[in-house]
C-alpha beads as a LAMMPS data file, in Angstrom:
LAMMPS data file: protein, C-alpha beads

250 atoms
249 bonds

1 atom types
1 bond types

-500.0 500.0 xlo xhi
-500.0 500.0 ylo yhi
-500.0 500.0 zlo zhi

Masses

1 110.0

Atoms # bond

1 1 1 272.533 -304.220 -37.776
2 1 1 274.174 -306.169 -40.397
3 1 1 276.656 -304.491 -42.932
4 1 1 275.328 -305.860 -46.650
5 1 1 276.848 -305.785 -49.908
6 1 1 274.794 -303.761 -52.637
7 1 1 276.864 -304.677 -55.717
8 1 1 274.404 -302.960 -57.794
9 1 1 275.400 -300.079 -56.328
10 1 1 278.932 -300.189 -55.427
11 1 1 278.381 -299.889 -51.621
12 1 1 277.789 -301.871 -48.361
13 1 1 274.816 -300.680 -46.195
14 1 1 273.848 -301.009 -42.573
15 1 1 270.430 -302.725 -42.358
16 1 1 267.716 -300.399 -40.602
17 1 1 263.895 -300.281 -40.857
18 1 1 261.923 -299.602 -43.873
19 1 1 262.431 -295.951 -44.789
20 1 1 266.110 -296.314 -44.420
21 1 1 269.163 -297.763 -43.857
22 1 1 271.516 -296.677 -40.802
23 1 1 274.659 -295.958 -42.897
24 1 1 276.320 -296.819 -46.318
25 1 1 280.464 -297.003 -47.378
26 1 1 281.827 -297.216 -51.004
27 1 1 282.968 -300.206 -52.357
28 1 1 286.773 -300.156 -53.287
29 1 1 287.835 -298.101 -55.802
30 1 1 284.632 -295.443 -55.431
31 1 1 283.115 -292.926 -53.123
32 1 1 280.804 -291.046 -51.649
33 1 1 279.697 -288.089 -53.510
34 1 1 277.790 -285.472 -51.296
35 1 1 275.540 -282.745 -53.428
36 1 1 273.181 -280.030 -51.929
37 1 1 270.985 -278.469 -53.493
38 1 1 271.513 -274.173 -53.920
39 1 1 267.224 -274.283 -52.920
40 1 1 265.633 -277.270 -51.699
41 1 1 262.918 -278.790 -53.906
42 1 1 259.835 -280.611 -53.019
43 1 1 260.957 -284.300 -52.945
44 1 1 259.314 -285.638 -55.745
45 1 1 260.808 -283.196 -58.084
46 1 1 263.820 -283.289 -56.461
47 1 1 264.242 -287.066 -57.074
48 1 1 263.956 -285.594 -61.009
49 1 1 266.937 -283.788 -60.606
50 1 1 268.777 -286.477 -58.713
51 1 1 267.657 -288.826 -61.679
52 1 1 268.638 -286.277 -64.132
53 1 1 271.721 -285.539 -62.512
54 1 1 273.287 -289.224 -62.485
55 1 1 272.580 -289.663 -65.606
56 1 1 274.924 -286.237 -66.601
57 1 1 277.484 -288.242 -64.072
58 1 1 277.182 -291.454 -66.251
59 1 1 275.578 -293.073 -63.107
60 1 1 272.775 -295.316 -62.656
61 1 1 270.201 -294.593 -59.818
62 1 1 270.833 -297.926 -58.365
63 1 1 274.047 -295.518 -57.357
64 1 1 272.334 -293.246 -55.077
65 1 1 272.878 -294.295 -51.389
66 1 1 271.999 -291.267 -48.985
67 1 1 268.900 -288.944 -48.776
68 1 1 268.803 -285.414 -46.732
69 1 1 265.091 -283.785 -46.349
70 1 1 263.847 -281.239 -44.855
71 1 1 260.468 -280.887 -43.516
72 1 1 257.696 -278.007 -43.062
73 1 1 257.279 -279.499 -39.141
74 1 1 258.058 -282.267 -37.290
75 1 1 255.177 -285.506 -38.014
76 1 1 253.531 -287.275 -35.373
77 1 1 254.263 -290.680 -35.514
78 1 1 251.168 -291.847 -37.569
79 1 1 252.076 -288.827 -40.279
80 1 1 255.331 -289.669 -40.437
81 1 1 254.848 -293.764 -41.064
82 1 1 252.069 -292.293 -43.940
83 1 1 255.140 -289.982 -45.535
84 1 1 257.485 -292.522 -46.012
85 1 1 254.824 -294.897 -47.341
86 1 1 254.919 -292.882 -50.454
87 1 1 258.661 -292.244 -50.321
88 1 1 259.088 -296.122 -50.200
89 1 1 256.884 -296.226 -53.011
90 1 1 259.062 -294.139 -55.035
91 1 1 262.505 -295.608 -53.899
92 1 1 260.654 -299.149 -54.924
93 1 1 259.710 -297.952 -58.530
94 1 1 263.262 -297.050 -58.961
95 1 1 264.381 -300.690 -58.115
96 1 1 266.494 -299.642 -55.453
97 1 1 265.166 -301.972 -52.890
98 1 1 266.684 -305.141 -52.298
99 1 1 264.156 -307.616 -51.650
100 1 1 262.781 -306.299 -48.843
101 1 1 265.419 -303.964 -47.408
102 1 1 265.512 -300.476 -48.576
103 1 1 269.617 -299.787 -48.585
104 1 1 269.657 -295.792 -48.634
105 1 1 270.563 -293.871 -45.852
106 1 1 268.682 -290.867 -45.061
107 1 1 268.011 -287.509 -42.744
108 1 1 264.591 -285.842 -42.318
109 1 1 264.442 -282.826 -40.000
110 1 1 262.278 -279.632 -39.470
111 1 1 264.107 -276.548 -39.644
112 1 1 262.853 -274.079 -36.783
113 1 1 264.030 -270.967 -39.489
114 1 1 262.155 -270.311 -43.252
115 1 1 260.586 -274.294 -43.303
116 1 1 259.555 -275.419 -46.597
117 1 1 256.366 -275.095 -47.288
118 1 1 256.607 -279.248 -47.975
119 1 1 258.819 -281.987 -47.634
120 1 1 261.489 -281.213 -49.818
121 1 1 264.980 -282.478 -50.824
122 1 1 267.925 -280.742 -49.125
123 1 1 270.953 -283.153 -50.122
124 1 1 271.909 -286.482 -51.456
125 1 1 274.629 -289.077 -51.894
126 1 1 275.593 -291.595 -54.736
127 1 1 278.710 -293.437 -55.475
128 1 1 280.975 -292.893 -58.100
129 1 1 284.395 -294.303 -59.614
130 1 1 287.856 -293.134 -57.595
131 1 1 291.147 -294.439 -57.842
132 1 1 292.179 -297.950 -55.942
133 1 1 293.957 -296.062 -53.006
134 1 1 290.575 -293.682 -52.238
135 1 1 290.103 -293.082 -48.773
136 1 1 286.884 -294.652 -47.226
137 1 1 284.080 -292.439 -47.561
138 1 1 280.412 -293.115 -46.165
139 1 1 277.169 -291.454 -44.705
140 1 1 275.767 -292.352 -41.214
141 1 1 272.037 -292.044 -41.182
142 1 1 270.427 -289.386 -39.121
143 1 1 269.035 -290.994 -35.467
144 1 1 267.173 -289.252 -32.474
145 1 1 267.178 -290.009 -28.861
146 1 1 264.971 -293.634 -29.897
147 1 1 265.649 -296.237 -28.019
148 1 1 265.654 -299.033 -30.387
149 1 1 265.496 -298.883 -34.345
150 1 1 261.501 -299.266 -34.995
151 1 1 259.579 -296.132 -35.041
152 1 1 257.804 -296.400 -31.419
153 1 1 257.371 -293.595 -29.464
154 1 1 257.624 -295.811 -25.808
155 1 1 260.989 -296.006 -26.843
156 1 1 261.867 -292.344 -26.943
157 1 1 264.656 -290.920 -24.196
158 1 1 263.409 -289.282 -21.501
159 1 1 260.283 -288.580 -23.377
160 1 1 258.510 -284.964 -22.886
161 1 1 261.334 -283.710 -20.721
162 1 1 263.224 -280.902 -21.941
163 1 1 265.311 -279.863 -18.641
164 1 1 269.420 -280.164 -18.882
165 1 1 269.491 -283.548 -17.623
166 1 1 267.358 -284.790 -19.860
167 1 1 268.071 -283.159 -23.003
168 1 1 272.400 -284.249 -22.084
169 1 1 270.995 -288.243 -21.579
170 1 1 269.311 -287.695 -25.031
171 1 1 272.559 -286.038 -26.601
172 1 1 274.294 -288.953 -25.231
173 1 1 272.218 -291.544 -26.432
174 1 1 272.292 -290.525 -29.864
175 1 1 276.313 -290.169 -29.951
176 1 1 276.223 -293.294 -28.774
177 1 1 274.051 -294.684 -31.793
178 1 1 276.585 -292.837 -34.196
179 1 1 279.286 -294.384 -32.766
180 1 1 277.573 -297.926 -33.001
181 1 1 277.148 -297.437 -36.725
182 1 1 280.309 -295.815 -37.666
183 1 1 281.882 -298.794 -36.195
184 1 1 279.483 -300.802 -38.129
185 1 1 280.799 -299.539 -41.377
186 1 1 284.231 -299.996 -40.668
187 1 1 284.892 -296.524 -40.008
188 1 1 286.485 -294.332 -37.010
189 1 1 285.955 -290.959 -35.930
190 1 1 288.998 -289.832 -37.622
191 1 1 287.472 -290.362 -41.345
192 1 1 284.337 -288.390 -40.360
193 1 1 284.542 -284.840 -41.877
194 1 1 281.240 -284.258 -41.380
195 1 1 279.057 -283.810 -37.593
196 1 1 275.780 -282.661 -37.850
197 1 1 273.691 -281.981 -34.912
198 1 1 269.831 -281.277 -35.032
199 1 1 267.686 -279.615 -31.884
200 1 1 266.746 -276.404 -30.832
201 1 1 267.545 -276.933 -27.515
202 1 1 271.264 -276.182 -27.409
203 1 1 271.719 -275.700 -23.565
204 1 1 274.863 -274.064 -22.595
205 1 1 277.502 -276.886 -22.031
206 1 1 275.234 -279.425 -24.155
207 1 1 277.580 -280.887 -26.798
208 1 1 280.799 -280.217 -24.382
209 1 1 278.960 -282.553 -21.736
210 1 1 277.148 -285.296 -24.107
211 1 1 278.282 -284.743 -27.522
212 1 1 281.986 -284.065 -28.123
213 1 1 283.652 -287.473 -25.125
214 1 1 282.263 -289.677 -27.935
215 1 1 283.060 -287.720 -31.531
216 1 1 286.638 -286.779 -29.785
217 1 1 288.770 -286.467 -32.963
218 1 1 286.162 -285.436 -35.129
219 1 1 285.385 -282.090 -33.524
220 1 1 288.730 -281.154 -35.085
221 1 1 286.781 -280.387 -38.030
222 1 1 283.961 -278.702 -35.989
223 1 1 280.294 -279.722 -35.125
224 1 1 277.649 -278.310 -37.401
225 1 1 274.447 -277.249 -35.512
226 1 1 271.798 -276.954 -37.727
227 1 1 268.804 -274.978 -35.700
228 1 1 265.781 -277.984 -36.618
229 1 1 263.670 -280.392 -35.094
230 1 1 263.807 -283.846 -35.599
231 1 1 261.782 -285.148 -38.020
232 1 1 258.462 -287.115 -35.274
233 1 1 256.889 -284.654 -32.125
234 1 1 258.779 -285.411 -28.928
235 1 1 262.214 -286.417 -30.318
236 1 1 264.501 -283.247 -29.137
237 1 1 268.090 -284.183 -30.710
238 1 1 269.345 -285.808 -33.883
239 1 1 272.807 -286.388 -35.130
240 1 1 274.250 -287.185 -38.561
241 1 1 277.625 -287.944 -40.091
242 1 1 279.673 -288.442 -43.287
243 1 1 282.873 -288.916 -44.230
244 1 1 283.281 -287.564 -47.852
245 1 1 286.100 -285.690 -49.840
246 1 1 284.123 -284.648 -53.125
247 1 1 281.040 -282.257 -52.337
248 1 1 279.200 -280.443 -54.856
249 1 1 276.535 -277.445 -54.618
250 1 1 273.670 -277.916 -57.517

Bonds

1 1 1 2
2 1 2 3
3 1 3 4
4 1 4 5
5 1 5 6
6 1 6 7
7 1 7 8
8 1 8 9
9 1 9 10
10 1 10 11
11 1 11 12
12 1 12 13
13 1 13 14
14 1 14 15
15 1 15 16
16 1 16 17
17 1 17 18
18 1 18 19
19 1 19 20
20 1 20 21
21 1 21 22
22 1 22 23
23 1 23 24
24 1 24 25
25 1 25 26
26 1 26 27
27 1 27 28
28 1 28 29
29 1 29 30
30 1 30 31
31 1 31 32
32 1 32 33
33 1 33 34
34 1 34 35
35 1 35 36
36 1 36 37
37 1 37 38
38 1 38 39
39 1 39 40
40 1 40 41
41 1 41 42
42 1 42 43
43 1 43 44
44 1 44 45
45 1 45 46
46 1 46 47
47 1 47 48
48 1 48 49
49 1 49 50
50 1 50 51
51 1 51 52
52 1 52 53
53 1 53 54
54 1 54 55
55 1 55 56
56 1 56 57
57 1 57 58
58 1 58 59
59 1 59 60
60 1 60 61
61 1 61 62
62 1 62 63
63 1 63 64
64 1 64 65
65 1 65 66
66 1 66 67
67 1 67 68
68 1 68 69
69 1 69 70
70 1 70 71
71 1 71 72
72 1 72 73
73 1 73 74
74 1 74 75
75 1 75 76
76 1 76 77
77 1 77 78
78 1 78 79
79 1 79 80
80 1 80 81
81 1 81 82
82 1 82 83
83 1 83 84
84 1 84 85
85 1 85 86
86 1 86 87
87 1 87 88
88 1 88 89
89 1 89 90
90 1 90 91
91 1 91 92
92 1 92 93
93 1 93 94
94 1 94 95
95 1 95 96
96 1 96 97
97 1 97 98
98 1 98 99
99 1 99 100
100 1 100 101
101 1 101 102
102 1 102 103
103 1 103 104
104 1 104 105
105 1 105 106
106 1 106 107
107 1 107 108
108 1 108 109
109 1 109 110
110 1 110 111
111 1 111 112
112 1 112 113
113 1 113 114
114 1 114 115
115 1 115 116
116 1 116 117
117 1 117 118
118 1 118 119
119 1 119 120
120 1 120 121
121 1 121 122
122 1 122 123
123 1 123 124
124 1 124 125
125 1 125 126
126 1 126 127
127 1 127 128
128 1 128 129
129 1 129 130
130 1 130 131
131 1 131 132
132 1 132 133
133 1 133 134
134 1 134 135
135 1 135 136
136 1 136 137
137 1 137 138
138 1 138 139
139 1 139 140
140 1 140 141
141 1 141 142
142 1 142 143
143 1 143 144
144 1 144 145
145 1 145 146
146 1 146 147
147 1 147 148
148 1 148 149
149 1 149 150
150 1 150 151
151 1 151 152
152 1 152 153
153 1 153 154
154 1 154 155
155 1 155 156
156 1 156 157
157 1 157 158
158 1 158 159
159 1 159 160
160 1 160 161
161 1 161 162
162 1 162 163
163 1 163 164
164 1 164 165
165 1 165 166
166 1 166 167
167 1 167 168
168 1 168 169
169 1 169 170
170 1 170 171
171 1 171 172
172 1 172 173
173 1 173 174
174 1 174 175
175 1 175 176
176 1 176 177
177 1 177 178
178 1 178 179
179 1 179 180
180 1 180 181
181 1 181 182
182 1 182 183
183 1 183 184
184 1 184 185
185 1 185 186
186 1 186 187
187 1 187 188
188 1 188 189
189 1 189 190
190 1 190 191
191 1 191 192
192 1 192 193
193 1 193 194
194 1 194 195
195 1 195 196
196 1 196 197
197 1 197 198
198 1 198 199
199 1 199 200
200 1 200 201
201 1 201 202
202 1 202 203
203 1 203 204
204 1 204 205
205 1 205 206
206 1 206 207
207 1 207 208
208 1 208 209
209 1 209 210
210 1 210 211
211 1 211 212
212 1 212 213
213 1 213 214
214 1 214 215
215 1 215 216
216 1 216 217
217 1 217 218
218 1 218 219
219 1 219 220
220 1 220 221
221 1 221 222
222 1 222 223
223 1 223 224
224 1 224 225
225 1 225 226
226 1 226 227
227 1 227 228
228 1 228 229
229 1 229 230
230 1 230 231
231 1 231 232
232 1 232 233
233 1 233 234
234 1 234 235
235 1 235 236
236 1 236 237
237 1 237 238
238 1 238 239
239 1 239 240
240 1 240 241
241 1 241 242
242 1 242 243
243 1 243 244
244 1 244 245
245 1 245 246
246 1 246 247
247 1 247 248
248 1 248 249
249 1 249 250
């Protein structure tokens, strides 16, 4: 990973694969703004009311730096590559690529309770002006138990088991990737206000065992377990952080 300036936007992002980035953190003097949406939307028209919404903010959409979706089920791989064909296609006719790295973060899980009937937008992030002193703020990309960054399901964690062994090596594996990129954005534990976790295998002593050694600070502010499934067949657990002050409900 390599942390790279977006100017355009006023942030710095972590370099990841083609449907997104592994993290982004505000420039000096701005932040991260966090808004989720009161129902999701399906995608495309929720990228209408994120377009329609930074422009009410007096932002541009070369601002927005973090994605959350939320899927009917998980994809298999080939689906999944397919989606995000069309979802680079969109970020592209926005301009928000930058030559051939797409900077925005992003999260796409299944939940196992009342799915949307299609992809749809939960959440998103954009940068906006804040004083000279602001605190850092960011968003860590959501990861599963993958083994290295390309979408390859060889790589996948103890792939097809499900017992508590298996599932705490996964749980591990993906703390572990957190931690790699909120070092990578210059951040610590401490500044993360935000821990979400995404399986619905929560064995008893799961996140005591393989979760909360790593976060250690953090789970002062609690972890969020969100009942879903990651967003590819045969990846179990999924994490996601940010480290925000200013979060809105549209």
């Amino acid at each position: 990973m390599q942390l790279l300036a977006n100017p355009r936007g006023n942030y710095h992002f972590l370099s990841g694969i083609d449907p997104y980035s592994c993290g982004v953190v505000a420039d000096p003097s701005h932040e991260v703004v966090h808004a989720t949406l009161q129902a999701p939307l399906p995608w495309r028209d929720g990228f209408e009311l994120i377009d329609a919404h930074l422009a009410a903010a007096g932002r541009g959409r070369e601002a927005l730096c973090g994605i959350q979706l939320r899927s009917p089920e998980p994809f298999t791989m080939a689906g999944f590559i397919e989606f995000n064909r069309g979802y680079i296609d969109l970020l592209k006719s926005w301009g928000l690529y930058m030559g051939d790295l797409n900077p925005l973060a992003r999260t796409n899980v299944a939940p196992e309770g009342f799915p949307p009937e299609v992809v749809s937008l939960q959440a998103f992030s954009y940068t906006a002006p804040a004083e000279d002193d602001a605190p850092l703020t960011f968003v860590v990309a959501g990861a599963g138990e993958l083994r290295e960054a390309a979408l390859d399901e060889d790589t996948i964690v103890r792939k097809g088991e499900l017992g508590p062994d298996a599932m705490r090596e996964k749980a591990r594996h993906v703390a572990a990737i957190m931690e790699e990129r909120l070092v990578g954005l210059g951040a610590g534990w401490d500044q993360v206000t935000t821990t979400d976790v995404y399986t619905v295998h929560l064995l008893e002593g799961l996140l005591e065992d393989a979760v909360l050694p790593t976060v250690g600070v953090a789970a002062r502010r609690g972890l969020c377990w969100i009942p879903s499934r990651p967003p590819i067949r045969e990846i179990e657990f999924e994490m996601d952080l940010r480290g925000t002050r200013t979060e809105i409900t549209l």
